[in-house]
MARFI-424916 format. One line per field, with one value per residue: x, y, z of N, C-alpha, C in turn. Coordinates in steps of 0.05 Angstrom, whole numbers, padded with zeros to 5 digits. Layout:
BEGIN
n.x c(X; ...)
n.y c(Y; ...)
n.z c(Z; ...)
ca.x c(X; ...)
ca.y c(Y; ...)
ca.z c(Z; ...)
c.x c(X; ...)
c.y c(Y; ...)
c.z c(Z; ...)
% end
This chain:
BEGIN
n.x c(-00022; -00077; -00106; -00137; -00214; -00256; -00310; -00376; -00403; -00403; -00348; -00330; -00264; -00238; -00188; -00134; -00105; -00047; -00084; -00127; -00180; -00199; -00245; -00236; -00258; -00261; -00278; -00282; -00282; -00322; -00316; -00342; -00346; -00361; -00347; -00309; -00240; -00188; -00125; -00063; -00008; 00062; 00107; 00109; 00126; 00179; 00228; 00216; 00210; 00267; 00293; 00276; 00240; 00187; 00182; 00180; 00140; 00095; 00096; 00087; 00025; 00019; 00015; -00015; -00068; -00070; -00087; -00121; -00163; -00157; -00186; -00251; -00250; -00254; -00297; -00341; -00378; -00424; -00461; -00518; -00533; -00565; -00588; -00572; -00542; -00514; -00551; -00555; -00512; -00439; -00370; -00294; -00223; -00165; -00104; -00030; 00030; 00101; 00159; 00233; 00291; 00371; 00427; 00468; 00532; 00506; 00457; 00391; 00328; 00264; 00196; 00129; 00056; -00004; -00063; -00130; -00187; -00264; -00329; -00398; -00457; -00521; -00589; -00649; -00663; -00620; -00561; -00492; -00422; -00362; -00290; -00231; -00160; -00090; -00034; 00042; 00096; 00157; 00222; 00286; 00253; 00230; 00181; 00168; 00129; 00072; 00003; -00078; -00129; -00195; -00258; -00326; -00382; -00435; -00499; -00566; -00615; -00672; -00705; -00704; -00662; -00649; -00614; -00578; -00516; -00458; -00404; -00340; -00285; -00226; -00158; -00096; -00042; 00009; 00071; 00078; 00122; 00142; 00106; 00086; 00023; -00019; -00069; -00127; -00186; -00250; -00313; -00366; -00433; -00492; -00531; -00543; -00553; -00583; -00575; -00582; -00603; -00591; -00576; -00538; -00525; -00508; -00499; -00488; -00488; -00465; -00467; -00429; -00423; -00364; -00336; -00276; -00225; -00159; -00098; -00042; 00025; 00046; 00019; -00044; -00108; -00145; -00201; -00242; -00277; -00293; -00323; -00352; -00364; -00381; -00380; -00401; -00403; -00412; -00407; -00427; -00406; -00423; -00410; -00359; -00329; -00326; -00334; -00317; -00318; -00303; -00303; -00290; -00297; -00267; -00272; -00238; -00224; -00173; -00160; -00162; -00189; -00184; -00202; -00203; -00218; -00215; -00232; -00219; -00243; -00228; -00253; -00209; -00202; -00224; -00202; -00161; -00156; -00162; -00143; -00141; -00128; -00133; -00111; -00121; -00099; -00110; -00078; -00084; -00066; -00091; -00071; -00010; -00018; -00002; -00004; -00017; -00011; -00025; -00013; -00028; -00023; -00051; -00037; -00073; -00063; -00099; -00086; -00101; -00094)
n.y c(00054; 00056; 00120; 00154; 00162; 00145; 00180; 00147; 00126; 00090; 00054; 00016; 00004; -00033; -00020; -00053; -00043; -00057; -00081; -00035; -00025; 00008; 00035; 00053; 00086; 00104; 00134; 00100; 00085; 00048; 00003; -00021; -00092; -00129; -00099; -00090; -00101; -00045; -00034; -00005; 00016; -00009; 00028; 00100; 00125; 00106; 00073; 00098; 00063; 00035; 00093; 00100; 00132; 00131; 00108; 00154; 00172; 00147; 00157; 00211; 00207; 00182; 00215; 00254; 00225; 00218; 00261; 00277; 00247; 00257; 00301; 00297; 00266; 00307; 00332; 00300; 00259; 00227; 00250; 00255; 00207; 00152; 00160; 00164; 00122; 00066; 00009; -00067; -00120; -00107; -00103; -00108; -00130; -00147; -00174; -00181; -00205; -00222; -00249; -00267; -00271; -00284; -00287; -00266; -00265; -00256; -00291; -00279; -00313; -00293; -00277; -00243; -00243; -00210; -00208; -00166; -00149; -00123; -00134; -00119; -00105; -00074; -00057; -00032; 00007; -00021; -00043; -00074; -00098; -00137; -00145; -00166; -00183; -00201; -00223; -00245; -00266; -00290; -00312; -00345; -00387; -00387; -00361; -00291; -00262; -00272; -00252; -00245; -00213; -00193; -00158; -00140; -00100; -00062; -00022; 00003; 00033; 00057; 00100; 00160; 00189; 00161; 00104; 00039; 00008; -00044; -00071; -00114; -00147; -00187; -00202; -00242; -00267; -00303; -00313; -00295; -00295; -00317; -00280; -00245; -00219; -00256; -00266; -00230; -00206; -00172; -00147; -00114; -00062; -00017; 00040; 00109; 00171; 00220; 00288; 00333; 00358; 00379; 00421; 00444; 00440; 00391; 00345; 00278; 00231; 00172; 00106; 00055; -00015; -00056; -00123; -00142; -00190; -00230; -00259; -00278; -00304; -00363; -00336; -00341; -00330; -00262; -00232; -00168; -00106; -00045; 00016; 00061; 00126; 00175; 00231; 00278; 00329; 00374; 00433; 00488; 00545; 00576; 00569; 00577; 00564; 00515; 00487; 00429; 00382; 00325; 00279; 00229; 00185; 00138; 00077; 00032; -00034; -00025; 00040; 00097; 00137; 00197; 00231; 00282; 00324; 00385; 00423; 00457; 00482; 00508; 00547; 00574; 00600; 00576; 00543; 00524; 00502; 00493; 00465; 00461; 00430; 00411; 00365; 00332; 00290; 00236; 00201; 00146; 00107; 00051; 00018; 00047; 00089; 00121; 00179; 00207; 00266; 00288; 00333; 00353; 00395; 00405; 00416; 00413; 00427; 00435; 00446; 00467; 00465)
n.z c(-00909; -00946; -00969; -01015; -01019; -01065; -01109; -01097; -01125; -01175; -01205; -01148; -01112; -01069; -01023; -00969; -00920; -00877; -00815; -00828; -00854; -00911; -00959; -01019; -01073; -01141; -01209; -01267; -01339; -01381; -01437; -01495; -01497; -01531; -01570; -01629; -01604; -01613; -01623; -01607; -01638; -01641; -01646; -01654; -01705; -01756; -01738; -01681; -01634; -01625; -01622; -01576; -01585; -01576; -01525; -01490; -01519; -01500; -01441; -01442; -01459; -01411; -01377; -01390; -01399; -01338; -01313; -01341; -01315; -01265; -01279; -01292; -01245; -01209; -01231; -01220; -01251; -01237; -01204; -01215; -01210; -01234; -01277; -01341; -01344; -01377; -01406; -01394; -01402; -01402; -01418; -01411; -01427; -01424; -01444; -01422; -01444; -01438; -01452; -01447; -01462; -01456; -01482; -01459; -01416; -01356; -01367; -01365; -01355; -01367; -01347; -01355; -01342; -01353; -01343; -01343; -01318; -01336; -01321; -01328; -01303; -01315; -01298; -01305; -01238; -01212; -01201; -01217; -01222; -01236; -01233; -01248; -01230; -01259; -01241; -01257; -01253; -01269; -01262; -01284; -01279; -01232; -01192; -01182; -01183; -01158; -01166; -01145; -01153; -01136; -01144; -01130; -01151; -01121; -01137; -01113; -01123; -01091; -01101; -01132; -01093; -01052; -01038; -01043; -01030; -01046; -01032; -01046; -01037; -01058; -01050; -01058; -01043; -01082; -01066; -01021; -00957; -00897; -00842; -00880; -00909; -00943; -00953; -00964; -00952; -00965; -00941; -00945; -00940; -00945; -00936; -00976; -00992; -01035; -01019; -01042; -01102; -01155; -01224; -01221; -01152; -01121; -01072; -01028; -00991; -00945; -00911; -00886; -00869; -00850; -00864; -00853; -00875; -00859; -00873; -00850; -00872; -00836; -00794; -00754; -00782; -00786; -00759; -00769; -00762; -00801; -00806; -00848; -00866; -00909; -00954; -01011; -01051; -01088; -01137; -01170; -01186; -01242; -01315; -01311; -01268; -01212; -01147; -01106; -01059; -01019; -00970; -00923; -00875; -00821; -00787; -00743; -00713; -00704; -00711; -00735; -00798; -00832; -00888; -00935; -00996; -01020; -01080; -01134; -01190; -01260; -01314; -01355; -01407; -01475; -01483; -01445; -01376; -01310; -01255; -01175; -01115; -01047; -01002; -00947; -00908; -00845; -00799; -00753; -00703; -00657; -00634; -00624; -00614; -00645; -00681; -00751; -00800; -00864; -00913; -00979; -01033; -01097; -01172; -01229; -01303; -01360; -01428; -01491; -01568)
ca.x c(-00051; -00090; -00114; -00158; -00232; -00263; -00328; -00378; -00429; -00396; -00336; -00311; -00249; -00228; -00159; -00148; -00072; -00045; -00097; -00139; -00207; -00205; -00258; -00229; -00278; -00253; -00292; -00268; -00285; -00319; -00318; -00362; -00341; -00373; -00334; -00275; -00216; -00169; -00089; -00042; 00023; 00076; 00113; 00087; 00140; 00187; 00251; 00210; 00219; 00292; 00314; 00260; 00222; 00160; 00182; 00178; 00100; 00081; 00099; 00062; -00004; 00007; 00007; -00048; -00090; -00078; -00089; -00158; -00173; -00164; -00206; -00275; -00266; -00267; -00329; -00358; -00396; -00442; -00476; -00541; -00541; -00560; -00604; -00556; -00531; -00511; -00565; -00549; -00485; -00413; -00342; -00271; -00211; -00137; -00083; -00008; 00054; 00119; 00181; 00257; 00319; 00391; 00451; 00498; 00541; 00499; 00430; 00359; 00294; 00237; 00166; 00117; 00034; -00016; -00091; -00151; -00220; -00298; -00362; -00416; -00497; -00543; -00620; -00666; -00653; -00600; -00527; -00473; -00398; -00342; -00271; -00209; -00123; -00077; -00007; 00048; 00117; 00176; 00255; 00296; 00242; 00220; 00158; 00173; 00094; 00035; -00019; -00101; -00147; -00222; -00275; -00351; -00390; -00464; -00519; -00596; -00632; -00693; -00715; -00684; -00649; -00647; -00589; -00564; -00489; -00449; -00371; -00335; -00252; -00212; -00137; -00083; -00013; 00018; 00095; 00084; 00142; 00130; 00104; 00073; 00000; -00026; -00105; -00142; -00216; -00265; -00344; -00380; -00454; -00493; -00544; -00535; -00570; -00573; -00589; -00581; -00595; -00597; -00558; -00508; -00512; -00500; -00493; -00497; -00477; -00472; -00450; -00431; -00412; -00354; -00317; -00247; -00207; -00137; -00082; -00005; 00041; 00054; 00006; -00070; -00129; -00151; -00223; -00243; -00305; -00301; -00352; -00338; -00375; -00371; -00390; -00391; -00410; -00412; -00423; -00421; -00422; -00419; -00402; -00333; -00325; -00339; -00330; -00322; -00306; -00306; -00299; -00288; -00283; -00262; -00258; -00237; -00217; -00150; -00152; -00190; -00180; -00197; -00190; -00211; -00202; -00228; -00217; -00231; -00240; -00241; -00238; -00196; -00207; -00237; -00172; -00150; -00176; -00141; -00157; -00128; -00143; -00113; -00120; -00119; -00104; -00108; -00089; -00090; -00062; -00098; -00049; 00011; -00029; 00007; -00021; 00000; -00037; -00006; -00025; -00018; -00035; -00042; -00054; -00077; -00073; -00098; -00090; -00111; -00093)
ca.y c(00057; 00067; 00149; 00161; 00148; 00175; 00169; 00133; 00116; 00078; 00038; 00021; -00013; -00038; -00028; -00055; -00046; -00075; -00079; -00020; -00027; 00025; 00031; 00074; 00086; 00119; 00131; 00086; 00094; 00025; 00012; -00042; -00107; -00135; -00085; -00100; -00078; -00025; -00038; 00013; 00013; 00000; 00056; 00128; 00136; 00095; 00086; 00120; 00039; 00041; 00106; 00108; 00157; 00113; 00103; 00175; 00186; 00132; 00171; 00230; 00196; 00165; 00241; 00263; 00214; 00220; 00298; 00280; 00231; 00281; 00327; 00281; 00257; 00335; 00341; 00289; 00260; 00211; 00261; 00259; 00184; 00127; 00170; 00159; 00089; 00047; -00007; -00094; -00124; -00100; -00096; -00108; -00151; -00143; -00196; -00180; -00227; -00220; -00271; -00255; -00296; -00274; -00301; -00252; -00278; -00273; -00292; -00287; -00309; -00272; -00285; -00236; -00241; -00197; -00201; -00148; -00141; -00113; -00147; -00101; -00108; -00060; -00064; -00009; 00019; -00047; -00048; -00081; -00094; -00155; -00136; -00182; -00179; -00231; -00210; -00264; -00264; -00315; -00298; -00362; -00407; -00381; -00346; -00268; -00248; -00292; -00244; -00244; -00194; -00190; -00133; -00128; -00068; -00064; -00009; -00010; 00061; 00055; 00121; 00183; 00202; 00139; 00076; 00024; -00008; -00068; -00077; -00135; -00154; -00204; -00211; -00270; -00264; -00331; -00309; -00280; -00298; -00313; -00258; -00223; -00216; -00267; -00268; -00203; -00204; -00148; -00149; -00083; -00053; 00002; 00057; 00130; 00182; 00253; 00308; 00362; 00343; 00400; 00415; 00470; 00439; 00363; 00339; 00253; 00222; 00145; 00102; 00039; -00027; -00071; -00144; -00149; -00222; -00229; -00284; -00279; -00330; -00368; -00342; -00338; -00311; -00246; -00219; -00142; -00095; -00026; 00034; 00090; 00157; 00198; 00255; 00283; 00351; 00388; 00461; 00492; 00566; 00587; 00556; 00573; 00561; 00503; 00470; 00397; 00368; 00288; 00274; 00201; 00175; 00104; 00075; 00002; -00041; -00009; 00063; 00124; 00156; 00212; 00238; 00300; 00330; 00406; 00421; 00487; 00472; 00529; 00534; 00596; 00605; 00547; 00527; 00523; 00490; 00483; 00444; 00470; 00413; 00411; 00337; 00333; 00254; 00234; 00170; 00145; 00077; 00057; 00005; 00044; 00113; 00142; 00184; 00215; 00278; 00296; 00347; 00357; 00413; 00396; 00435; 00404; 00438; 00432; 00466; 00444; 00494)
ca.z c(-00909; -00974; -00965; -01023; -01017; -01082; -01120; -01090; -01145; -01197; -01195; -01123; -01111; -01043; -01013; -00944; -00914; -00849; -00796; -00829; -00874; -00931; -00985; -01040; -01092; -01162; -01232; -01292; -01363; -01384; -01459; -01489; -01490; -01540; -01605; -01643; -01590; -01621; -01609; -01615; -01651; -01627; -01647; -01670; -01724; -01768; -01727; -01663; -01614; -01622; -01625; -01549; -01580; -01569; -01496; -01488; -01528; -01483; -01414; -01451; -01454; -01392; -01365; -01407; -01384; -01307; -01311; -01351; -01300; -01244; -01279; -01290; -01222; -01199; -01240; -01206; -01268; -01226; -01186; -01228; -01207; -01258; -01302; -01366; -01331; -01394; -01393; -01399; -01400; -01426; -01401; -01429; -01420; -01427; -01422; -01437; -01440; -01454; -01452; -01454; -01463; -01471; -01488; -01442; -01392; -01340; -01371; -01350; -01370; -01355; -01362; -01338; -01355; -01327; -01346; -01321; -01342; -01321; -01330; -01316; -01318; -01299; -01300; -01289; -01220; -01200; -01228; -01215; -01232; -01229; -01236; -01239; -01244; -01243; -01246; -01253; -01264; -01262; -01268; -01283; -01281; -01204; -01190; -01166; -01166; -01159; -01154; -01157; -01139; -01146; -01133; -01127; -01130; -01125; -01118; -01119; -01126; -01097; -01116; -01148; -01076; -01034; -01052; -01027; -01035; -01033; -01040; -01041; -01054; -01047; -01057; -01055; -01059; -01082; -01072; -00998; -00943; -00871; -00834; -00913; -00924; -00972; -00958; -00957; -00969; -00949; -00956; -00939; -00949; -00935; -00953; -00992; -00994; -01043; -00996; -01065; -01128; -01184; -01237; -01199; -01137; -01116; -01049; -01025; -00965; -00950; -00897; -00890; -00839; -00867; -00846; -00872; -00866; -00865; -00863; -00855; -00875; -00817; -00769; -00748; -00798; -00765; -00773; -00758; -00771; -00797; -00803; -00855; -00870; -00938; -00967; -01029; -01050; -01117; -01140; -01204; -01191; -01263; -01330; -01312; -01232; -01195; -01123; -01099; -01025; -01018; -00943; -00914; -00849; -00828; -00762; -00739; -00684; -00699; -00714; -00749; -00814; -00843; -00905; -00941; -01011; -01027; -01103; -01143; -01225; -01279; -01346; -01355; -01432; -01482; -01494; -01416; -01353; -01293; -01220; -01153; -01099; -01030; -01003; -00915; -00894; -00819; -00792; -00722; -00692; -00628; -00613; -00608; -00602; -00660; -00706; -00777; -00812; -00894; -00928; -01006; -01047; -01121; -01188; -01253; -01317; -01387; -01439; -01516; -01585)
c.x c(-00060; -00108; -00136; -00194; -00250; -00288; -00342; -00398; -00424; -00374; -00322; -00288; -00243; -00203; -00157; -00115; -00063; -00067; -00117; -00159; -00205; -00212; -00239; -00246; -00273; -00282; -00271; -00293; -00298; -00321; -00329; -00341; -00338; -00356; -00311; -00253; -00203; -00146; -00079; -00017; 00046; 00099; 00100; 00103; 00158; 00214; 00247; 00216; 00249; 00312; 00303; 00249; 00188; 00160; 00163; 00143; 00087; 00073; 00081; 00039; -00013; -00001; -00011; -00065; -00097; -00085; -00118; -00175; -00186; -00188; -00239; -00271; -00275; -00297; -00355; -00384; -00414; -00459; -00497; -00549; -00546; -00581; -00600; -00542; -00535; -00526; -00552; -00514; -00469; -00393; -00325; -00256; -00193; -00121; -00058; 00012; 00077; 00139; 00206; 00281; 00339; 00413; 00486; 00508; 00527; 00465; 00413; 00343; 00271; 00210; 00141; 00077; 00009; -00040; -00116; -00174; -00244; -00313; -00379; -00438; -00504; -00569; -00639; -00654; -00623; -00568; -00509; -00444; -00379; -00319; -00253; -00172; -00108; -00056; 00011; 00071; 00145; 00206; 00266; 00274; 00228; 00211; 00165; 00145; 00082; 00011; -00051; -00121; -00174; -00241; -00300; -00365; -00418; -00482; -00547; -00614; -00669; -00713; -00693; -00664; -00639; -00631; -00584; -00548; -00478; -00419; -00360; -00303; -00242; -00183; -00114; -00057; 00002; 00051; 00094; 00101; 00119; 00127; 00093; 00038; -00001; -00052; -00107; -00162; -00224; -00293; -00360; -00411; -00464; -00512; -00535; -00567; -00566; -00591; -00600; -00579; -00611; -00572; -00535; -00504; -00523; -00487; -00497; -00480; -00487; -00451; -00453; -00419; -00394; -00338; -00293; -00235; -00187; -00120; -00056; 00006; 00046; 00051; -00024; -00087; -00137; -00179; -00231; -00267; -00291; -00325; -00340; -00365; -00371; -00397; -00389; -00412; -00395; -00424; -00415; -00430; -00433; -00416; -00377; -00323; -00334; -00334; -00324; -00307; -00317; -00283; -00302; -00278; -00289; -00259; -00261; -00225; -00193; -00140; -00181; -00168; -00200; -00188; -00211; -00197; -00218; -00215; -00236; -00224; -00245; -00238; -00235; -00203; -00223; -00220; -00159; -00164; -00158; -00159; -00143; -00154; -00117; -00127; -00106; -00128; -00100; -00106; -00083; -00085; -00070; -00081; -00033; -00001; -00014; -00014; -00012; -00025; -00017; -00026; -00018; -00038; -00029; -00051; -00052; -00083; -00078; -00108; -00078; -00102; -00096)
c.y c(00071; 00095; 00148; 00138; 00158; 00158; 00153; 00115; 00096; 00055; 00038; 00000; -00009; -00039; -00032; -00053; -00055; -00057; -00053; -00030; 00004; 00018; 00057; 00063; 00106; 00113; 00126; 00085; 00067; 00029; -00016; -00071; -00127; -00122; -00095; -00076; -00065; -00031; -00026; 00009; 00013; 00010; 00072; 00139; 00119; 00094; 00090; 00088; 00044; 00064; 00115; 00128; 00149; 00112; 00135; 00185; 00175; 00142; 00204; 00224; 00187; 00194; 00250; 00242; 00216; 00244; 00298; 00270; 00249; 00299; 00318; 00274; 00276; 00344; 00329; 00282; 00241; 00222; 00261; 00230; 00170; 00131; 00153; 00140; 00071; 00014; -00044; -00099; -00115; -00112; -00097; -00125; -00153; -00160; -00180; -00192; -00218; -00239; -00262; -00272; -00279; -00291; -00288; -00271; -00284; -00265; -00298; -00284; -00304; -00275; -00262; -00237; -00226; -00194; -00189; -00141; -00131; -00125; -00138; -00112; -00098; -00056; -00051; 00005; -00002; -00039; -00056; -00091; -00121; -00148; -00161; -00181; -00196; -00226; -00235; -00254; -00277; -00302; -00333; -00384; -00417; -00365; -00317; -00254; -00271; -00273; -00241; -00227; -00187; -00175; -00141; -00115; -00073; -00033; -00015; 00011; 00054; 00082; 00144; 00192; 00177; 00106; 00064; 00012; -00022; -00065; -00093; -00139; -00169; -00205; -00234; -00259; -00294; -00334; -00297; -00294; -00301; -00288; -00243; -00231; -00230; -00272; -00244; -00195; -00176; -00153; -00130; -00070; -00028; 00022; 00081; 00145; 00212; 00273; 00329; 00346; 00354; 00390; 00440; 00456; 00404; 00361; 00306; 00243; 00191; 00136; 00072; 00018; -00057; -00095; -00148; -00183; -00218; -00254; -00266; -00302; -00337; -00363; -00340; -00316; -00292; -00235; -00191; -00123; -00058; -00010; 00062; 00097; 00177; 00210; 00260; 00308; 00373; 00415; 00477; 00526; 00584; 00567; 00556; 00566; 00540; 00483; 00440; 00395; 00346; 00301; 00244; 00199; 00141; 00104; 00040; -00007; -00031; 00013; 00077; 00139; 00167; 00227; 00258; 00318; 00362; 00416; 00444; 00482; 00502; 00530; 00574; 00611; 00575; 00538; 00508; 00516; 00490; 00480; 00456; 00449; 00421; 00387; 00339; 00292; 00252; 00215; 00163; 00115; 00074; 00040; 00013; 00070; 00147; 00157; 00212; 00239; 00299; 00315; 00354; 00373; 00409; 00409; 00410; 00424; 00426; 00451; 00456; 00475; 00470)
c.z c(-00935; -00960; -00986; -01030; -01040; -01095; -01109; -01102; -01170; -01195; -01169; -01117; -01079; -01026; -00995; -00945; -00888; -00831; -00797; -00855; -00891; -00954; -01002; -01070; -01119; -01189; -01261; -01315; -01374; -01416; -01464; -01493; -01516; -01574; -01604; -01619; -01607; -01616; -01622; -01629; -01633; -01618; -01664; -01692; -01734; -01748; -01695; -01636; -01615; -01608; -01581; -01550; -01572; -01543; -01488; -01495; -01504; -01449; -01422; -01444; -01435; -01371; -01368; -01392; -01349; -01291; -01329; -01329; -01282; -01248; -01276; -01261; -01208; -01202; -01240; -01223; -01258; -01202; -01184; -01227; -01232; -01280; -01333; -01358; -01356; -01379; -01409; -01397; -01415; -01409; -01420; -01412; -01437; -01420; -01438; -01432; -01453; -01439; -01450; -01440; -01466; -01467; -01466; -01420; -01363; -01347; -01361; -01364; -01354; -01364; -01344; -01361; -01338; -01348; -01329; -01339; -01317; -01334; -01311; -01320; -01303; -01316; -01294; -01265; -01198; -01213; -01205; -01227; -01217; -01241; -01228; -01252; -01240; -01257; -01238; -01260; -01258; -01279; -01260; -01270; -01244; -01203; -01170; -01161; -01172; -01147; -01160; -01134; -01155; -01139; -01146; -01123; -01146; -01123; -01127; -01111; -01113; -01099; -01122; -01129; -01059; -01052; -01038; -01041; -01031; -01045; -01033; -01061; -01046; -01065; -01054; -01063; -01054; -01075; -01036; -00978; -00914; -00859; -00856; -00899; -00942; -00974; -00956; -00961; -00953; -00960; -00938; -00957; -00924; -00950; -00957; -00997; -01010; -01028; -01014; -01085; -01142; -01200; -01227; -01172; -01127; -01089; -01041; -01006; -00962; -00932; -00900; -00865; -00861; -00857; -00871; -00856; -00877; -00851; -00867; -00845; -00849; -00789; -00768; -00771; -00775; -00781; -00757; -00767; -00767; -00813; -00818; -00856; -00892; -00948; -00991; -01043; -01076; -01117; -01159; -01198; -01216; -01293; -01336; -01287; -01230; -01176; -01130; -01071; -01024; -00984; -00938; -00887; -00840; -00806; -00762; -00715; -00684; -00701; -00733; -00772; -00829; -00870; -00930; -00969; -01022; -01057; -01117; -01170; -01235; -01295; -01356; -01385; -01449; -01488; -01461; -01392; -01338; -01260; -01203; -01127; -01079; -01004; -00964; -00905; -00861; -00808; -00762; -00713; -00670; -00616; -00598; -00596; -00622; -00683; -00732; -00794; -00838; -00907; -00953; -01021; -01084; -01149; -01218; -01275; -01346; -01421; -01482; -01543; -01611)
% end
């Protein structure tokens, strides 16, 4: 079961996992669309691919970035709604391929291609967002992924406090076995509302009613309706302190989840920042009557000279 439900104002992506509806809603970085892309090197030093010192930068950045990530989504930069909402169309769009032959005794060729992009447009108080990935990959001239997944996310302000949302995903897996998952759509709406809305304190709540579809190889499409509930709640006591609690609840013809993240940001010096979150999941099967409740306590730090 997909657990996090995050952000609910900007990009939302849809994860749905056996026989459960979960929206999970994150904030992504769009960049325009439209400029000369940038491509990195690919190594950071003469020597640095070979010797794997490049491997190594690369697992850097990939840390750095998921410890920045954390921190913007802590600080909950879509609280102030679509004020500063980049206006008309953009997005971006990434493909990458690579090939591989060998000559060893026991050789394999390998082909894997995986392209992902956003095409955004928003319009005064309207915006919306199309998202797509298509991951492929063949070993000896036989297909090991076939996959495509597509997201729609809508909202539509009709005044500074009052929203309304739409979400919409669909995935395909072209490689799935009897008994796998290879349809998975979901299409979900719903209104939003900010209860608080300063600049210290941020509060917005929004619910929603959603139909998921699902196939597995080899037996009956199944269709199902669920009904989440989220929260989301900001608080800035200081210019060095400040709150956040994102609450979600989900229920469906097969179970209830809940999922809850309380997170304490500070910025210790101007050099130093650090996060302390402690993340409460709850899940609940009504078939068999089981039910599962994880708790993770997590610290982010950063610290710049």
């Amino acid at each position: 079961m997909a657990h996090r439900l995050r952000q609910d104002n900007e990009i939302k992506i849809v994860r749905i996992t056996m026989k459960k509806v979960t929206l999970l809603t994150g904030t992504a970085a769009l960049v325009a669309a439209l400029s000369v892309p940038a491509f990195a090197q690919t190594e950071m030093a003469t020597g640095a691919t070979a010797t794997g010192v490049s491997a190594v930068d690369d697992r850097i950045t990939d840390i750095e970035d998921a410890v920045q990530d954390d921190f913007d989504r802590a600080n909950d930069p879509d609280r102030f709604g679509p004020a500063d909402r980049r206006q008309g169309l953009f997005g971006n769009m990434a493909l990458t391929y690579s090939g591989n032959t060998s000559n060893s005794d026991e050789a394999i060729d390998d082909q894997d291609l995986s392209v992902a992009g956003r095409i955004s447009f928003n319009q005064g108080r309207f915006a919306q967002s199309v998202g797509l990935a298509i991951e492929f990959s063949e070993t000896d001239n036989e297909k090991t992924k076939e996959e495509v997944a597509a997201i729609y996310d809508a909202q539509y302000y009709f005044n500074d406090r009052m929203y309304g949302f739409g979400l919409g995903r669909i995935t395909v897996d072209g490689v799935a076995a009897t008994g796998e998952l290879d349809r998975d759509g979901f299409l979900g709406f719903g209104p939003g509302y900010r209860v608080i809305s300063t600049e210290a304190t941020a509060w917005r709540v929004q619910a929603g009613l959603g139909v998921r579809y699902t196939r597995f190889v080899g037996a009956d499409s199944d269709t199902e309706v669920g009904y989440i509930a989220s929260s989301r709640f900001y608080h800035r006591f200081n210019d060095v302190l400040f709150l956040t609690n994102d609450t979600d609840y989900l229920t469906s013809d097969s179970g209830d989840t809940i999922s809850n993240s309380l997170g304490l940001g500070f910025k210790v010096t101007e050099a130093l920042a650090t996060k302390i979150s402690y993340d409460t999941d709850y899940e609940k099967n009504d078939a068999t009557g089981d039910s599962v409740t994880d708790n993770t306590l997590g610290l982010s730090v950063v610290y710049g000279f």
